[in-house]
N, C-alpha and C positions, 0 to 999 in steps of 0.2 A: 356330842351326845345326839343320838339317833331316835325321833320320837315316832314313831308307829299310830294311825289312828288308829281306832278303835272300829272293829267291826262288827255287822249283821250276817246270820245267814237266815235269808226269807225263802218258805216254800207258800207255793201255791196250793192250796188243800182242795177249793171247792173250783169248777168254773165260775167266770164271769158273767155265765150266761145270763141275761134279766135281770141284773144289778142295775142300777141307777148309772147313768154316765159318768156321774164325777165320781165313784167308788169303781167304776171299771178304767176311766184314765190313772184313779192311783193305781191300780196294780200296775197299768202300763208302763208309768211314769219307773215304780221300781225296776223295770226291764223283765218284767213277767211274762209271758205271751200264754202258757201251756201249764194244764190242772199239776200237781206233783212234780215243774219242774221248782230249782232252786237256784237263788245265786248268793252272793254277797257284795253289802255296800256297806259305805263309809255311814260310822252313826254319824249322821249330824242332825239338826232340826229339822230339817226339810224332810229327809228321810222319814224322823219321825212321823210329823205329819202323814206322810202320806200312809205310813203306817197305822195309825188309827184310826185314818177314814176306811180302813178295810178289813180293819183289826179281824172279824168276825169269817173272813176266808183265809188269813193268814195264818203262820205256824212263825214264829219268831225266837233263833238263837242264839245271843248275843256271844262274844268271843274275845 
């Protein structure tokens, strides 16, 4: 039997411009660079994390 995580797809909604460091390294950290783009990662805790340190530019949907 074949287990599959569990995925995110995270966009970018706002720049990082003028955010605080450590809420512009989470987006980094999720592999974000660019306002509107999007990717997908594995849910795990970390992910989370860093996900609600930036909750407030993020668009999150889960899959």
């Amino acid at each position: 039997m074949v287990m599959t995580a569990k995925q995110m797809k995270i966009t970018l909604k706002k720049s990082i411009y003028g955010q605080l460091a450590n809420v512009a390294q989470s987006v980094r950290g999720l592999g974000l660079r660019k306002p509107h783009q999007t990717v997908v990662v594995v849910d795990t805790p970390e992910n989370r994390g860093l996900i609600r340190t930036a909750r407030h530019l993020l668009a999150v949907v889960e899959s």
